[in-house]
C-alpha positions in Angstrom: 0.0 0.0 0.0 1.1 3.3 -0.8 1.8 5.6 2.3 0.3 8.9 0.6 -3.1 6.2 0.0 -2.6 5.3 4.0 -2.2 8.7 5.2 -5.6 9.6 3.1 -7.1 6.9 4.6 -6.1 8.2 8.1 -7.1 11.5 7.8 -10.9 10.7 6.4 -11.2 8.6 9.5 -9.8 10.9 11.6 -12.3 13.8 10.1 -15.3 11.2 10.1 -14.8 10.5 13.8 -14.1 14.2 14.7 -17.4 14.9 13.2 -19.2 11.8 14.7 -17.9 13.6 18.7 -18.8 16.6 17.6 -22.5 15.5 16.4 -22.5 13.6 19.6 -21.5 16.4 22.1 -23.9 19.0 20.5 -27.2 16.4 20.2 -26.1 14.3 23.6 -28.6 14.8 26.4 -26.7 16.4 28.6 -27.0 19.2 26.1 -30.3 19.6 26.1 -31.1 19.5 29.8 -28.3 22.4 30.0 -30.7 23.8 27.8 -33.7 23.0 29.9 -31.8 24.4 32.6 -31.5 27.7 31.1 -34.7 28.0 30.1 -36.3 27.3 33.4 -33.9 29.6 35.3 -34.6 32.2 32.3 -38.6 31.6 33.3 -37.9 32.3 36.7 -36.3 36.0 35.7 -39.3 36.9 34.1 -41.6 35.8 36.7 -39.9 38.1 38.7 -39.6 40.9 36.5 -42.7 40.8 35.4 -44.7 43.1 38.0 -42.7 45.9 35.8 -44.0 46.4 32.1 -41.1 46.2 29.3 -41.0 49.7 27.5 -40.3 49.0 23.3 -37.2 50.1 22.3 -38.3 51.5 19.0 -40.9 51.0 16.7 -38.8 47.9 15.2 -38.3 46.5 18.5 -42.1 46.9 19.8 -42.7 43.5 18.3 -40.3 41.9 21.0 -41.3 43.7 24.0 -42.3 41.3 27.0 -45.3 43.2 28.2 -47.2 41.3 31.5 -50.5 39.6 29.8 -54.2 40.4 31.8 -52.2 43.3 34.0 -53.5 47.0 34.4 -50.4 49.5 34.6 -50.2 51.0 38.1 -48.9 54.5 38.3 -45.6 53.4 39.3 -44.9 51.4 36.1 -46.2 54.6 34.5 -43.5 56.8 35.9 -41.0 54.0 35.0 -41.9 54.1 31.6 -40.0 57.2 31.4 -36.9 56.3 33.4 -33.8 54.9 31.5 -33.2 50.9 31.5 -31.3 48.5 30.1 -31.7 45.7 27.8 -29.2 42.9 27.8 -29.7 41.1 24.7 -27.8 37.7 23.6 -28.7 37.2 20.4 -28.5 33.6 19.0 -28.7 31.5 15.9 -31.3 28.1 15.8 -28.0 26.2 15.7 -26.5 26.5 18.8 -23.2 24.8 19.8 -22.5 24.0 23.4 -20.0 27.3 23.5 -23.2 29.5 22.5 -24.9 27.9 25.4 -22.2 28.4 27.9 -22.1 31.8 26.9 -25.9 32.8 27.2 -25.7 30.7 30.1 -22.4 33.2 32.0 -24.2 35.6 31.0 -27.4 35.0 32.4 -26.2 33.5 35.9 -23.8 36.6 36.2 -26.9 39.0 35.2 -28.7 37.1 38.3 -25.7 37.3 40.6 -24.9 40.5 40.9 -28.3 42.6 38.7 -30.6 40.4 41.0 -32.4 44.2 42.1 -32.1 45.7 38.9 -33.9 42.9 37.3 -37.0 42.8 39.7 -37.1 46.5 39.7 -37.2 47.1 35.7 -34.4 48.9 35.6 -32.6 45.8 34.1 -33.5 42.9 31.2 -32.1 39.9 29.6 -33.1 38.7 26.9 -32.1 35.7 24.7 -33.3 36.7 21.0 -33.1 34.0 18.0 -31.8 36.7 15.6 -33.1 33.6 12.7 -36.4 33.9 13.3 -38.2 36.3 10.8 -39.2 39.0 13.3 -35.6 39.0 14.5 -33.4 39.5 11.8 -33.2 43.1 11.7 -31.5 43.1 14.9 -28.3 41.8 12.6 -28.0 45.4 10.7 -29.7 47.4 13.9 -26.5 46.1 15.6 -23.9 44.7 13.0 -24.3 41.5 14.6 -21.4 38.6 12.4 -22.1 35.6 15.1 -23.4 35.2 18.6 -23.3 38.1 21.0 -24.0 40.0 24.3 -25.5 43.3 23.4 -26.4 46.6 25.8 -28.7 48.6 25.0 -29.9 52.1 27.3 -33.5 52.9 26.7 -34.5 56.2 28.2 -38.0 57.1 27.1 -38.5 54.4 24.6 -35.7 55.1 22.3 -32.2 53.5 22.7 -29.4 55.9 23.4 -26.6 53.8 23.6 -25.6 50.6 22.7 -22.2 48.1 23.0 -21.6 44.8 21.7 -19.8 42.6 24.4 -17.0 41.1 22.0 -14.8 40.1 25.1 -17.4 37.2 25.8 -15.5 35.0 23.3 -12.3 34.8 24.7 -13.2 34.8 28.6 -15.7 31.9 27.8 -13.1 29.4 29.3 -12.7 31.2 32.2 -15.9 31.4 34.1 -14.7 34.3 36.8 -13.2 36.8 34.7 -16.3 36.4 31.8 -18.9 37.4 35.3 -16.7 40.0 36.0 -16.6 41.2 32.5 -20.2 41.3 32.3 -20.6 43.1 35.6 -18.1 45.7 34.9 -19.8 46.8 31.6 -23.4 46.2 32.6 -22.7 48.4 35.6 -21.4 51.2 33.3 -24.9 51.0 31.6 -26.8 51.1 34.9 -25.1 54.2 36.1 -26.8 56.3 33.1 -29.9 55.2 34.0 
């Protein structure tokens, strides 16, 4: 046998199997109850949150706003409507690998860890967004979004003011503690304008 034939032969099953773990670590269940996971701790955000009404960013955005169904707005979520917040966005694909999911996850659990006030009050949201569903895809050119990312946004009477794309979020994904302290750094720097 020819060693250039052998080598060939090597490096298809080396690709075929590389793809076979990879298949396997992104459809394995241990993937999709991290999933579940974020979704019920997500659930529990908004059922806190909720006693606050969302204020649209902009007329493109009112589609997306999470306003509480069956609830009459008391004057206090009235006055709020005209204070500044923030919108933490993580904007995803359908196809999520399990790096997208540790990210949205960081970002999430830090959002809870230190925002925990911020988020019950209204003065703070997160919010996952598939940017490949229909309704969603101007987000990509409202925020020159090229792959999956952490977005601030300041709202101050229903019009965004300011916005930054977390690009850091990729390379402190392996390391847990500095990617929290990232995210608490910058969303803190949002808070403070509100």
């Amino acid at each position: 046998m020819d060693i250039r034939k052998l080598i060939k032969t090597l490096l298809f099953i080396f690709v075929g199997l590389s793809f076979a773990v990879l298949i396997y670590k992104e459809f394995s269940p241990r993937n999709e109850s991290f999933g579940n996971e974020i979704a019920a701790t997500q659930g529990k955000a908004v059922a806190s949150s909720s006693k606050s009404a969302s204020v649209p960013v902009n007329r493109a955005l009112e589609k997306d706003a999470v306003k509480p169904q069956n609830s009459v707005p008391s004057p206090q979520t009235a006055m709020k409507a005209h204070n500044a917040r923030v919108v933490v966005y993580y904007f995803h694909g359908t196809f999520r690998c399990s790096t997208c999911r540790t990210i949205e996850k960081y970002s999430h659990d830090a959002i809870q860890q230190y925002f925990s006030k911020e988020l019950g009050d209204g003065k703070l949201e997160f919010k996952p967004v598939n940017v490949e569903e229909s309704e969603n895809r101007h987000f990509i050119q409202d925020y020159q979004l090229f792959s999956k990312s952490l977005v601030l946004s300041l709202v101050r009477d229903s019009k965004e003011t300011k916005s930054k794309n977390l690009t850091d979020i990729w390379s402190l994904v392996s390391d847990k503690e500095k990617f929290f302290q990232y995210v608490k750094d910058e969303v803190e720097k949002f808070i403070k304008e509100t």
